[in-house]
Biopython code that builds the backbone (N, CA, C, O; Angstrom):
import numpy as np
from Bio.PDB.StructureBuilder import StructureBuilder

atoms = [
    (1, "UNK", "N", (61.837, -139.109, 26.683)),
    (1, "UNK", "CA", (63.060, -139.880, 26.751)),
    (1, "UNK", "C", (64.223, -138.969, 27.120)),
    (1, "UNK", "O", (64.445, -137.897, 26.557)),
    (2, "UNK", "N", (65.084, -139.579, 28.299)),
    (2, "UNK", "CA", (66.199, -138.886, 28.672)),
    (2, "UNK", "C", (67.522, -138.673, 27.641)),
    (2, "UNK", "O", (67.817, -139.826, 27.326)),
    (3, "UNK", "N", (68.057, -138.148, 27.255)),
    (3, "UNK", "CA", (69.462, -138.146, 26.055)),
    (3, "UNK", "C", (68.885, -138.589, 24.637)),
    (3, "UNK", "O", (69.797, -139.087, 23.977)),
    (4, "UNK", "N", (67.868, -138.575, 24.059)),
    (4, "UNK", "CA", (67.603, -139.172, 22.939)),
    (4, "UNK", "C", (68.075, -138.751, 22.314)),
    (4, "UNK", "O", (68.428, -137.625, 22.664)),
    (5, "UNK", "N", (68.572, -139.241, 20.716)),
    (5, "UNK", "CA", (68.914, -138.058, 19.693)),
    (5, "UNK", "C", (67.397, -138.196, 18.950)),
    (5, "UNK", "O", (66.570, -139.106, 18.991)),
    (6, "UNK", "N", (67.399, -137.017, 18.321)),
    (6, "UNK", "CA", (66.098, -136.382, 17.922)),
    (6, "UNK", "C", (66.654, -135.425, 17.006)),
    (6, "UNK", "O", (67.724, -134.816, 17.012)),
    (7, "UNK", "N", (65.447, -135.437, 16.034)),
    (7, "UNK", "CA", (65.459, -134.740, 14.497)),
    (7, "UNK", "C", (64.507, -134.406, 14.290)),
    (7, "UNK", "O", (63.507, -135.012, 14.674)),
    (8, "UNK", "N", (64.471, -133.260, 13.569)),
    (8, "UNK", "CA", (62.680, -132.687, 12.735)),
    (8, "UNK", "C", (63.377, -133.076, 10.978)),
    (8, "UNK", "O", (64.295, -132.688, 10.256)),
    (9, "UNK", "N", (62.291, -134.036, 10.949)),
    (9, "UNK", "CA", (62.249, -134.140, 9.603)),
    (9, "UNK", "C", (60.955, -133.990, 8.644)),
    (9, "UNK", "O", (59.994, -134.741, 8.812)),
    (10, "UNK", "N", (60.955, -132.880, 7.511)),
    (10, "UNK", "CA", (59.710, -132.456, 7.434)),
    (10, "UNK", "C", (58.597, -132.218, 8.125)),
    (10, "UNK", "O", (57.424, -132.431, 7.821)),
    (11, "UNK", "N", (59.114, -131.717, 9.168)),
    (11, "UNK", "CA", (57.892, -131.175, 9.600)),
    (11, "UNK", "C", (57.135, -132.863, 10.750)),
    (11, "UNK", "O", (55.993, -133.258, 10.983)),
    (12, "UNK", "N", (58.546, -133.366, 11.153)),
    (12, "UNK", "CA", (57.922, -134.377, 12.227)),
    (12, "UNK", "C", (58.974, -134.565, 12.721)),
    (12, "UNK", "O", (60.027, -134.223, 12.182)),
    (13, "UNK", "N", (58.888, -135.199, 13.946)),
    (13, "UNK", "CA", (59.850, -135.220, 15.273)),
    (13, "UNK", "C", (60.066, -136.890, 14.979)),
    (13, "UNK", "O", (59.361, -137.885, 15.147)),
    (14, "UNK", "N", (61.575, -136.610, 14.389)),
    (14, "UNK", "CA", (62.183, -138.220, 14.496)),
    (14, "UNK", "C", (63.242, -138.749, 15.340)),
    (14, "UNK", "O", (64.336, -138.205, 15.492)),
    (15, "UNK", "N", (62.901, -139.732, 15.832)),
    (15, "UNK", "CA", (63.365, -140.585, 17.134)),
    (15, "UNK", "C", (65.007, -141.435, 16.646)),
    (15, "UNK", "O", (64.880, -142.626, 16.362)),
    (16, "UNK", "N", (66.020, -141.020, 16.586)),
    (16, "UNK", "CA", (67.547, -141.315, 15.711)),
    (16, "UNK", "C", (67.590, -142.398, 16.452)),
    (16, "UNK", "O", (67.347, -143.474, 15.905)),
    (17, "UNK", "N", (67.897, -142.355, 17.815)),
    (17, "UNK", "CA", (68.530, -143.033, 19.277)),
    (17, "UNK", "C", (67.910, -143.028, 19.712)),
    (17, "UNK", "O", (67.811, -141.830, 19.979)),
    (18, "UNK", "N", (66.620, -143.821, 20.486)),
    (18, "UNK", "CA", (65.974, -144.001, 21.628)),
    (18, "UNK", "C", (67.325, -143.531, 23.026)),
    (18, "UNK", "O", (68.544, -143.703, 23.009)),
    (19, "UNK", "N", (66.400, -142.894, 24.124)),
    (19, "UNK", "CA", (66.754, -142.336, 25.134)),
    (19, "UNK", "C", (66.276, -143.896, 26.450)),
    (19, "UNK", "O", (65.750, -144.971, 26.165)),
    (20, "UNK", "N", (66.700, -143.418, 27.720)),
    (20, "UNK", "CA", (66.005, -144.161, 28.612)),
    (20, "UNK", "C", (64.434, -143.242, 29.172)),
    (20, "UNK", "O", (64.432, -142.075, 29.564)),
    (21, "UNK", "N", (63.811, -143.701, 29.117)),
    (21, "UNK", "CA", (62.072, -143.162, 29.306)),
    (21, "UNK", "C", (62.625, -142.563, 30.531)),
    (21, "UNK", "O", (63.507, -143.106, 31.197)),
    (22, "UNK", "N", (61.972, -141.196, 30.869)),
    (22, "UNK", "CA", (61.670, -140.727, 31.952)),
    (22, "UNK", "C", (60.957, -141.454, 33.535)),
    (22, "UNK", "O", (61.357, -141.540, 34.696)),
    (23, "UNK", "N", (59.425, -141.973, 32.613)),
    (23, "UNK", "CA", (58.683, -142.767, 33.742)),
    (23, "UNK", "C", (59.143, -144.152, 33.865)),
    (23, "UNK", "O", (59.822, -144.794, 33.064)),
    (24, "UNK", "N", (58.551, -144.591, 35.263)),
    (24, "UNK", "CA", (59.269, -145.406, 35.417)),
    (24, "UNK", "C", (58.411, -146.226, 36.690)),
    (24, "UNK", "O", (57.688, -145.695, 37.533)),
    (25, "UNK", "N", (58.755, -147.763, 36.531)),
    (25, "UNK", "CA", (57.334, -148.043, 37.767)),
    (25, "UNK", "C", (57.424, -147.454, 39.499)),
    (25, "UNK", "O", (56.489, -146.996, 40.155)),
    (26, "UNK", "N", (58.789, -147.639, 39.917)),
    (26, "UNK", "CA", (59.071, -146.443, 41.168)),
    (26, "UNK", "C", (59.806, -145.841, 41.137)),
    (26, "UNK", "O", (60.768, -145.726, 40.378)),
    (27, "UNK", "N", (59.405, -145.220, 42.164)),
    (27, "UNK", "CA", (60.481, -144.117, 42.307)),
    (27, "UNK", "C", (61.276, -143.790, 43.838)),
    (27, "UNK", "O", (60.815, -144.290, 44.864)),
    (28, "UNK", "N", (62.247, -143.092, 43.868)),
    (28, "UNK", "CA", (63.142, -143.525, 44.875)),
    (28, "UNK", "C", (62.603, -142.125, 45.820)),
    (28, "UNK", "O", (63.271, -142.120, 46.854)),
    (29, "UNK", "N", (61.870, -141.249, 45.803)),
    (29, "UNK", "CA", (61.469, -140.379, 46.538)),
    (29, "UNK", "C", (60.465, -139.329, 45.934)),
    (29, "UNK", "O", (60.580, -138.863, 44.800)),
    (30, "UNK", "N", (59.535, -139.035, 46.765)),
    (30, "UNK", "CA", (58.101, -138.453, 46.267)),
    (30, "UNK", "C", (57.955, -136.975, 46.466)),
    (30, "UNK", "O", (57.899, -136.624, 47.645)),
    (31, "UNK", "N", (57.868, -135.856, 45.380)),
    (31, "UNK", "CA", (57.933, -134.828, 45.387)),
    (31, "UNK", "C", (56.629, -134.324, 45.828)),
    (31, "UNK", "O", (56.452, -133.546, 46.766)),
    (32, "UNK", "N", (55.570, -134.932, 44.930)),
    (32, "UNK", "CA", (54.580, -134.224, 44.466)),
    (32, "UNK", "C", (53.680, -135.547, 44.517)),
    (32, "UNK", "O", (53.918, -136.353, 43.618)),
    (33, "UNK", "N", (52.441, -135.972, 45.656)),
    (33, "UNK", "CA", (51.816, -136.733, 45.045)),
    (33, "UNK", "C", (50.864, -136.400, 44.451)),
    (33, "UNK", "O", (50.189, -135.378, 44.575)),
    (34, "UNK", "N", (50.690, -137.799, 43.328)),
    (34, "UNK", "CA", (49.452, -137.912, 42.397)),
    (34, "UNK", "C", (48.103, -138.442, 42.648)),
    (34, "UNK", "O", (47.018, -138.257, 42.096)),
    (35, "UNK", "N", (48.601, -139.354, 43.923)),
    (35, "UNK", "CA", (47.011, -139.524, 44.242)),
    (35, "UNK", "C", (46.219, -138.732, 44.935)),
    (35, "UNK", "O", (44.991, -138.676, 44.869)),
    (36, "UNK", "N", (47.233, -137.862, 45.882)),
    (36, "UNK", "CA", (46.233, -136.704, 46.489)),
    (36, "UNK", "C", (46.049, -135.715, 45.799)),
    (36, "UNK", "O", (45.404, -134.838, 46.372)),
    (37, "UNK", "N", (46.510, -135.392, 44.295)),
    (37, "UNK", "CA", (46.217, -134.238, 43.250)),
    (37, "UNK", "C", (44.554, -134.977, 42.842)),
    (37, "UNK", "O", (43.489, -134.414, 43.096)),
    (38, "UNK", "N", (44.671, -136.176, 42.249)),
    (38, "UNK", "CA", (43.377, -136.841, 41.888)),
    (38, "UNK", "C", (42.005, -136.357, 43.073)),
    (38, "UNK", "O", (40.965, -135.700, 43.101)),
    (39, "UNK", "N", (42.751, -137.083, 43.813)),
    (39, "UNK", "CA", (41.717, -137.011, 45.476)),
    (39, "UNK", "C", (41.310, -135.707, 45.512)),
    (39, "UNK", "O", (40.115, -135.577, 45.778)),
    (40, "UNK", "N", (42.104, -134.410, 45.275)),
    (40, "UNK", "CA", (41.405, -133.119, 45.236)),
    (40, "UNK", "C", (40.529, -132.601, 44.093)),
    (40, "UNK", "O", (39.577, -131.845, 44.285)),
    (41, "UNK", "N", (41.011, -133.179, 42.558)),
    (41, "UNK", "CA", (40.328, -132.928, 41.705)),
    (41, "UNK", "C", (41.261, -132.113, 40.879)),
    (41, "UNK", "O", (40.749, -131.621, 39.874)),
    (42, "UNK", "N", (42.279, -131.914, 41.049)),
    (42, "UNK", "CA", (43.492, -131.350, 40.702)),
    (42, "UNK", "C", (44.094, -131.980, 39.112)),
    (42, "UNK", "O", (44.674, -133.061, 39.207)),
    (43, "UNK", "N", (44.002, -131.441, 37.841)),
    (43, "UNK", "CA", (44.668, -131.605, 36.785)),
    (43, "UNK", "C", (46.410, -132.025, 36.829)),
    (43, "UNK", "O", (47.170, -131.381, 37.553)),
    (44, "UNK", "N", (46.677, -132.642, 36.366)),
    (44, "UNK", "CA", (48.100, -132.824, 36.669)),
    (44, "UNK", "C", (48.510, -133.037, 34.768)),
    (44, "UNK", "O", (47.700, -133.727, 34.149)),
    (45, "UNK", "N", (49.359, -132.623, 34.200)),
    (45, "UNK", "CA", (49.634, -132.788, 33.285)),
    (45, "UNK", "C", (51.325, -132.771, 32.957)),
    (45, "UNK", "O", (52.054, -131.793, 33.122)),
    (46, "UNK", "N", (51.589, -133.614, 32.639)),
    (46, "UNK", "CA", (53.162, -133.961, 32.093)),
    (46, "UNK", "C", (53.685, -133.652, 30.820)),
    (46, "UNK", "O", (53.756, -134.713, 30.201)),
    (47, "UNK", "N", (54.221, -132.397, 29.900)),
    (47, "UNK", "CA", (54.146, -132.244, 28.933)),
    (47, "UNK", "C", (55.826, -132.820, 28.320)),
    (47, "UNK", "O", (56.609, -131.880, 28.185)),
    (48, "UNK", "N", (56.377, -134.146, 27.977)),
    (48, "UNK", "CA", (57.379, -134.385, 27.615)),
    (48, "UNK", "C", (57.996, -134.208, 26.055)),
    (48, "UNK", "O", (57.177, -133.697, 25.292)),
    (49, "UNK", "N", (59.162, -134.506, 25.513)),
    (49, "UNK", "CA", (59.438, -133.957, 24.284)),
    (49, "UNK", "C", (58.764, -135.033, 23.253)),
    (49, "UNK", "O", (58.991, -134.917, 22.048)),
    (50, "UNK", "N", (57.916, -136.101, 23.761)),
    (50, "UNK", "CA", (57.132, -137.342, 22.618)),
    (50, "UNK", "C", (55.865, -137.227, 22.908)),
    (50, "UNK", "O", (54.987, -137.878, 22.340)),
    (51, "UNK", "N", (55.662, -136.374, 23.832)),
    (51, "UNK", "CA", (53.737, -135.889, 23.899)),
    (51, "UNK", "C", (53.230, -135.414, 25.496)),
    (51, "UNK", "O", (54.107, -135.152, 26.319)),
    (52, "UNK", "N", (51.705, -135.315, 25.898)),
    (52, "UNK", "CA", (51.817, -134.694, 26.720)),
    (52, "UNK", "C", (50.482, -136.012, 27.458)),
    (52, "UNK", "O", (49.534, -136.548, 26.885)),
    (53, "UNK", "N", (50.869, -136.118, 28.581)),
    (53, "UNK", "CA", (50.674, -136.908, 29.568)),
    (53, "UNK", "C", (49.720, -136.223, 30.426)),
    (53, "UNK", "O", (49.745, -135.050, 30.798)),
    (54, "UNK", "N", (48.632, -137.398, 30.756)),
    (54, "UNK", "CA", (47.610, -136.947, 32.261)),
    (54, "UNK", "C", (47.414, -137.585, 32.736)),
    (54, "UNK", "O", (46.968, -138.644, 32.295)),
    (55, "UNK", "N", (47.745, -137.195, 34.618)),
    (55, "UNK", "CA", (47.254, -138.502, 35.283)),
    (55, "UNK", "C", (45.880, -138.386, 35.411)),
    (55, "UNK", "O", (45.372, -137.267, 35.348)),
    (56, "UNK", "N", (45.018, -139.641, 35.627)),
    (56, "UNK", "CA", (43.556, -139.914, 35.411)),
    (56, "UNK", "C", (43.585, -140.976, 36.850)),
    (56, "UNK", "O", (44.596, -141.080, 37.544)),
    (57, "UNK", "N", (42.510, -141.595, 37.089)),
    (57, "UNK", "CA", (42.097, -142.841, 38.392)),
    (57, "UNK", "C", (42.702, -143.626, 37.470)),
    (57, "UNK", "O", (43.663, -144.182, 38.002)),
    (58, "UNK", "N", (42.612, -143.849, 36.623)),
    (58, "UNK", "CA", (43.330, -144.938, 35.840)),
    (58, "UNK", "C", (44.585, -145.229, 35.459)),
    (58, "UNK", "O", (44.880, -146.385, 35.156)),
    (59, "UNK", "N", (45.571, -144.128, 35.420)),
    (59, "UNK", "CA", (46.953, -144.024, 35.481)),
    (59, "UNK", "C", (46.904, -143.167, 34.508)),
    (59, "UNK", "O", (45.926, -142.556, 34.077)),
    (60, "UNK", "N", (48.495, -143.129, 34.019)),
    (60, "UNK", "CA", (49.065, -141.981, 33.409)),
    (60, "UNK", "C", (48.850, -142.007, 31.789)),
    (60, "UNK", "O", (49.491, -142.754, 31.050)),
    (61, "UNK", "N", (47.734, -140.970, 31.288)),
    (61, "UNK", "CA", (47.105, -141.641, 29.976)),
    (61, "UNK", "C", (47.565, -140.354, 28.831)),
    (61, "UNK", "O", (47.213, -139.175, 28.811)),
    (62, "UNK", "N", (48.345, -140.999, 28.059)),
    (62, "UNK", "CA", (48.696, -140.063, 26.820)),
    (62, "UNK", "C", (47.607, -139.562, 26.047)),
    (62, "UNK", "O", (46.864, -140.307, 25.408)),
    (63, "UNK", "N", (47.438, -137.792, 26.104)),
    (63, "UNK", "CA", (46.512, -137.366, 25.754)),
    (63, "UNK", "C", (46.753, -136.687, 24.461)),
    (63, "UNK", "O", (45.803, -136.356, 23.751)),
    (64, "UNK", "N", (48.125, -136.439, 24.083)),
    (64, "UNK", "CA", (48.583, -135.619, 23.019)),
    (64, "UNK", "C", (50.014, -136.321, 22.176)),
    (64, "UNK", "O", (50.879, -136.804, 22.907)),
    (65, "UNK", "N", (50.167, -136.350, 21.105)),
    (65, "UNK", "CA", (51.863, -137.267, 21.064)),
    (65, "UNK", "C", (52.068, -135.935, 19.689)),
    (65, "UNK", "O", (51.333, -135.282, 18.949)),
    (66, "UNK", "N", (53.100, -136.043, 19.883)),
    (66, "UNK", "CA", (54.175, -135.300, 18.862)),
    (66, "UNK", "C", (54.165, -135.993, 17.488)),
    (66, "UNK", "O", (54.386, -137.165, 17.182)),
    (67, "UNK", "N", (53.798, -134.773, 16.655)),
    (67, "UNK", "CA", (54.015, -135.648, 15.263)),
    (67, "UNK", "C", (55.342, -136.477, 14.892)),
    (67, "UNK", "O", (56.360, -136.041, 15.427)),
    (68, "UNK", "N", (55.466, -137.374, 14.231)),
    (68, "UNK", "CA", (56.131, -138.036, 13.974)),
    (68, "UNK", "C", (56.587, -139.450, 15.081)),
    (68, "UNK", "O", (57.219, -140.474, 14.819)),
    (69, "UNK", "N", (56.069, -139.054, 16.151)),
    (69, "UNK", "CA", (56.233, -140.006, 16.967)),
    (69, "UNK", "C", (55.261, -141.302, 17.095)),
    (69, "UNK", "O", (54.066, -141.035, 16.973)),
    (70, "UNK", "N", (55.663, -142.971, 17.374)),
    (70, "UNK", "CA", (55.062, -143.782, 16.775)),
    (70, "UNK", "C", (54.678, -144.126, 17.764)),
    (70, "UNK", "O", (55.659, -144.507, 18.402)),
    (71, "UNK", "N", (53.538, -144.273, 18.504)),
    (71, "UNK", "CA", (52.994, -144.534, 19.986)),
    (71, "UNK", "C", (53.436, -145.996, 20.214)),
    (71, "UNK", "O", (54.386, -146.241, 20.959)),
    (72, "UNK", "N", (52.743, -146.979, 19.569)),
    (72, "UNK", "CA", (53.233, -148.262, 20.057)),
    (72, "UNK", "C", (54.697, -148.280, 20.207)),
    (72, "UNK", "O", (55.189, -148.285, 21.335)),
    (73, "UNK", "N", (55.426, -148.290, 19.149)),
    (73, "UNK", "CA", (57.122, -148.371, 19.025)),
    (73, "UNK", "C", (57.994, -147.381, 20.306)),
    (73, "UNK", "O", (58.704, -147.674, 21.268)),
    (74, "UNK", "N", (57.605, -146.384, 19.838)),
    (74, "UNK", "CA", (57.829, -145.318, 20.971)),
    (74, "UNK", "C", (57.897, -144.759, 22.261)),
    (74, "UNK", "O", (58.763, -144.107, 22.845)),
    (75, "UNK", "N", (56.940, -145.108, 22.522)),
    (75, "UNK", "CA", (56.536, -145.317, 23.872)),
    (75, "UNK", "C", (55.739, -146.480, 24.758)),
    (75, "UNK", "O", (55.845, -146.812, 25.938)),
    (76, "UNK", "N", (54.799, -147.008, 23.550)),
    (76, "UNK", "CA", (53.969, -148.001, 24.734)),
    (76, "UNK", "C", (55.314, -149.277, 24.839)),
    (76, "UNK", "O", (55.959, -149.417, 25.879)),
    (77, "UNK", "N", (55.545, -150.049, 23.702)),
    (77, "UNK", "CA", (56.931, -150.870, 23.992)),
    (77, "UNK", "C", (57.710, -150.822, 25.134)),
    (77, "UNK", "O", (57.684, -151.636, 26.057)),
    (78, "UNK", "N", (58.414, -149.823, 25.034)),
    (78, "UNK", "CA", (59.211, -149.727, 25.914)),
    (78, "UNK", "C", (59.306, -148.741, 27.175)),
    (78, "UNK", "O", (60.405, -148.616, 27.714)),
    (79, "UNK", "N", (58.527, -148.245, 27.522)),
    (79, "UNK", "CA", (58.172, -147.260, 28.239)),
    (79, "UNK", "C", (58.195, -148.441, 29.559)),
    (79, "UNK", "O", (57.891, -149.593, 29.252)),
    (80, "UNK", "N", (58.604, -148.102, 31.213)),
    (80, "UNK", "CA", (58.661, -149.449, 31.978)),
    (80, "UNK", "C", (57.113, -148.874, 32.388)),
    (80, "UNK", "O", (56.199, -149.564, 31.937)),
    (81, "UNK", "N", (56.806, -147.959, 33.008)),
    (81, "UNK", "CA", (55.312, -147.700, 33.273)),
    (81, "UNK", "C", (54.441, -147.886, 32.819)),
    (81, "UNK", "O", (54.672, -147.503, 31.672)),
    (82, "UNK", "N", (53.265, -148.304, 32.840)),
    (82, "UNK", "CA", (51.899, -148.476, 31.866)),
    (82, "UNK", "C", (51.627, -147.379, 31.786)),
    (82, "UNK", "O", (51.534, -146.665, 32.785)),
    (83, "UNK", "N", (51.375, -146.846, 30.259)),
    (83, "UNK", "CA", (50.614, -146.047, 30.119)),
    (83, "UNK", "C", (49.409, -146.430, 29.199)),
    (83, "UNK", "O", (49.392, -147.359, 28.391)),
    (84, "UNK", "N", (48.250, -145.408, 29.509)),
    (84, "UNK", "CA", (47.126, -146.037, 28.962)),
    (84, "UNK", "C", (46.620, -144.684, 28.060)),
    (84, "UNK", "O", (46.985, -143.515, 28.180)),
    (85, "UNK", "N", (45.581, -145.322, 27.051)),
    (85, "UNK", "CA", (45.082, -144.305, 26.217)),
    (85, "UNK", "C", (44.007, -143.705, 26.259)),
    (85, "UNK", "O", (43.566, -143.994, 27.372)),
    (86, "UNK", "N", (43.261, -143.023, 25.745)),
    (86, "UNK", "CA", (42.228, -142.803, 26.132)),
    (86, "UNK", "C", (41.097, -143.764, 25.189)),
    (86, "UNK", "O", (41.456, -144.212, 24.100)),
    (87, "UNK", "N", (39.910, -143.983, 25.654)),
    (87, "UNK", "CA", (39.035, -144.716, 25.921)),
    (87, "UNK", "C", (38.437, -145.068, 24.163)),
    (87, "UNK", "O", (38.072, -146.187, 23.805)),
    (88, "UNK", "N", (38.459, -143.810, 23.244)),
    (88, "UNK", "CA", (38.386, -144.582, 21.761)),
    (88, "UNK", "C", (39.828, -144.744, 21.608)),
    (88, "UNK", "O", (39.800, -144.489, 20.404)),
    (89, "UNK", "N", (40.969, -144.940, 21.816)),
    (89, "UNK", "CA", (42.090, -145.477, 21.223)),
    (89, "UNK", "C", (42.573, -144.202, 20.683)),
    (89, "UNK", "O", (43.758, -144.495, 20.522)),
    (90, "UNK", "N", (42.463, -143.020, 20.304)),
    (90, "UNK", "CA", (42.569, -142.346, 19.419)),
    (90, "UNK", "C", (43.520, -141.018, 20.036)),
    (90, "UNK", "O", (43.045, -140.368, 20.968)),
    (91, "UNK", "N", (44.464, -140.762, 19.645)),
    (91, "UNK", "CA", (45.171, -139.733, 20.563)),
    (91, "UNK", "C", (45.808, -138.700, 19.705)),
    (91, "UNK", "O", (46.757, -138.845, 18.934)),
    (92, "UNK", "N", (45.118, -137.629, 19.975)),
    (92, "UNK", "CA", (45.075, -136.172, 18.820)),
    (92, "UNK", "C", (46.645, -136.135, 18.920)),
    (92, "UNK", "O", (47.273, -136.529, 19.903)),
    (93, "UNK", "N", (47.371, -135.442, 17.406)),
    (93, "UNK", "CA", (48.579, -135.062, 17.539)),
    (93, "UNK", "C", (48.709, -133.768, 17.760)),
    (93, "UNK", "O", (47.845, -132.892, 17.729)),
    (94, "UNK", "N", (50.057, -133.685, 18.027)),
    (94, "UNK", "CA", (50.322, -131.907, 18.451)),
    (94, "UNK", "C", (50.632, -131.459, 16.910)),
    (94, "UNK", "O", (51.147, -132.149, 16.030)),
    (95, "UNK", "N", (50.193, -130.165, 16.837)),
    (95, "UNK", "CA", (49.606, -129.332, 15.343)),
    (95, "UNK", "C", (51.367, -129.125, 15.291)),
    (95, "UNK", "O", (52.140, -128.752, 16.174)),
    (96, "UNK", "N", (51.578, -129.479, 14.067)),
    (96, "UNK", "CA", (53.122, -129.683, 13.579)),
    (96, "UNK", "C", (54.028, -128.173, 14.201)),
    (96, "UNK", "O", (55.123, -128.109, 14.758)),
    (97, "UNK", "N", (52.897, -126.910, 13.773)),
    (97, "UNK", "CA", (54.115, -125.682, 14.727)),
    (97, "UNK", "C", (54.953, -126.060, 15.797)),
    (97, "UNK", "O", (56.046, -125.565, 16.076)),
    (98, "UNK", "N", (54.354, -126.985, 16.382)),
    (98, "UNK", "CA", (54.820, -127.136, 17.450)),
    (98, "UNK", "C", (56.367, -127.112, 17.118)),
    (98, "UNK", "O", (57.124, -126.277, 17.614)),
    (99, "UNK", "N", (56.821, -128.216, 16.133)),
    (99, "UNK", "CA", (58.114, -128.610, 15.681)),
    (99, "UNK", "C", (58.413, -127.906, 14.906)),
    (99, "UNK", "O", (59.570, -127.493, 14.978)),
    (100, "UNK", "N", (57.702, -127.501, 13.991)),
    (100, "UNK", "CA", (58.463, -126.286, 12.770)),
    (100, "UNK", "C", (58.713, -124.882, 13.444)),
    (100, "UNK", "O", (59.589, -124.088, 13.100)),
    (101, "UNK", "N", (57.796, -124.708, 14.465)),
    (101, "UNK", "CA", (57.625, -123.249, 14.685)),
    (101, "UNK", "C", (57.139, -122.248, 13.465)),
    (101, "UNK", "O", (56.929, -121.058, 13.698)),
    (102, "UNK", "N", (56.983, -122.789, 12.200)),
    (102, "UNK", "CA", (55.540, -122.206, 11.534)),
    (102, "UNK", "C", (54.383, -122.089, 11.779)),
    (102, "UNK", "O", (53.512, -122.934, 11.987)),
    (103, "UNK", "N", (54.358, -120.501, 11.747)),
    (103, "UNK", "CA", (52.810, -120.256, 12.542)),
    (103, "UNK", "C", (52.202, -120.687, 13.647)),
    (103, "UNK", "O", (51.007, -120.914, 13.833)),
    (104, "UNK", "N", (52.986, -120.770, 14.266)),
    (104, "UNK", "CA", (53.062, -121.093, 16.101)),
    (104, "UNK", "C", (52.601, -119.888, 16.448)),
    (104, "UNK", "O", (52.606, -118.744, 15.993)),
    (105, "UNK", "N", (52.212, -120.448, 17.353)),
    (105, "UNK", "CA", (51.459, -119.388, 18.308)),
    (105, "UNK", "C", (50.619, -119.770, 19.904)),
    (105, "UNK", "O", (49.768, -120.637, 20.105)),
    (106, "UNK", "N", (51.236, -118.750, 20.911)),
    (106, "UNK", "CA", (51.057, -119.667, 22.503)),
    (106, "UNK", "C", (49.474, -119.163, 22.640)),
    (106, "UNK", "O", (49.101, -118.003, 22.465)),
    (107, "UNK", "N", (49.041, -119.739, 22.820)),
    (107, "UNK", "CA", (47.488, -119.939, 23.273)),
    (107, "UNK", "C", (46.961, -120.492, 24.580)),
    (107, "UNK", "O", (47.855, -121.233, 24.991)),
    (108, "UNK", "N", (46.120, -120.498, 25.293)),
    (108, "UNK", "CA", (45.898, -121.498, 26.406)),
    (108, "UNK", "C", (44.287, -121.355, 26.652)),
    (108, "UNK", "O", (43.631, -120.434, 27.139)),
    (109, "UNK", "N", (43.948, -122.493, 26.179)),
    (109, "UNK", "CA", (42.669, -123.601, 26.259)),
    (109, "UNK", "C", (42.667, -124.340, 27.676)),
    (109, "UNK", "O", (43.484, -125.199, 28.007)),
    (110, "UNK", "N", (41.717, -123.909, 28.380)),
    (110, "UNK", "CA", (41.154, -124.403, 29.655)),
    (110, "UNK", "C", (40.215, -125.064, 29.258)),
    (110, "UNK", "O", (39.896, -125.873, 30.129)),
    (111, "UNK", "N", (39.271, -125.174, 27.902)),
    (111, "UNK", "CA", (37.819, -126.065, 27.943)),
    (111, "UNK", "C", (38.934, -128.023, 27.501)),
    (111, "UNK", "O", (38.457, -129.157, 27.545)),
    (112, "UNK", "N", (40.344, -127.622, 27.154)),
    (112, "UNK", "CA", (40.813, -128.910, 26.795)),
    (112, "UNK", "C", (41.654, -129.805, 28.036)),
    (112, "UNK", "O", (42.333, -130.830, 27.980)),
    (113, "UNK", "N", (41.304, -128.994, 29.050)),
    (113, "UNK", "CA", (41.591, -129.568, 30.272)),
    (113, "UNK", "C", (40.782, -130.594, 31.096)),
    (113, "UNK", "O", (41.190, -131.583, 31.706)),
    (114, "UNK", "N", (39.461, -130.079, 30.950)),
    (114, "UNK", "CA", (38.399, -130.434, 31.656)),
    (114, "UNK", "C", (37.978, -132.175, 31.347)),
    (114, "UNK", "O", (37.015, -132.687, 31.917)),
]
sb = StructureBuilder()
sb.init_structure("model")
sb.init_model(0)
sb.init_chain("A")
sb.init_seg("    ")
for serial, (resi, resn, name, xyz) in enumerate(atoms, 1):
    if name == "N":
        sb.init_residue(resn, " ", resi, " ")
    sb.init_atom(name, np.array(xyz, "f"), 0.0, 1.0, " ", f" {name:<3s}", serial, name[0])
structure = sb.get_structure()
């Protein structure tokens, strides 16, 4: 979300003011396409401040959400783009460091790409 106000409260990311969503069904000019990233086999990943996004053949499917953030309310509601989930419904949260910055630590996992 663009301008949101936003809070960490205990250790979760709370939504004060909804923002206007980033995505959106068009767009007024094309940087980077997504269907020829797909068409090559190309990972594309969107990491925003309410979770982290992948495009798939199927569209743009939330693979990660920020603690404290409420997927239906949050994003699927009002979001103008469809986004879709993955296939059990079930969408891992990001490990709270993320927001506390307790015991954070940058890592990078290529087998969670695939």
């Amino acid at each position: 979300m663009a301008n949101a106000q936003m809070e960490i409260r205990g250790g979760r990311l709370c939504i004060v003011k909804p923002g206007p969503h980033k995505f959106i069904k068009h767009v007024g000019e094309i940087t980077m396409s997504g269907d020829q990233a797909i068409k090559k086999g190309k990972t594309v990943l969107y990491v925003t401040n309410v979770g982290v996004f992948r495009l798939t053949k199927k569209g743009m499917m939330l693979i990660e959400v920020m603690p404290g953030v409420d997927i239906e309310k949050d994003i699927l509601q009002d979001c103008p783009m469809q986004v879709i989930l993955p296939d059990s419904g079930q969408v891992p949260v990001t490990p709270d460091a993320i927001v506390t910055g307790e015991g954070f630590h940058l890592g990078w996992q290529t087998e969670s790409l695939t």
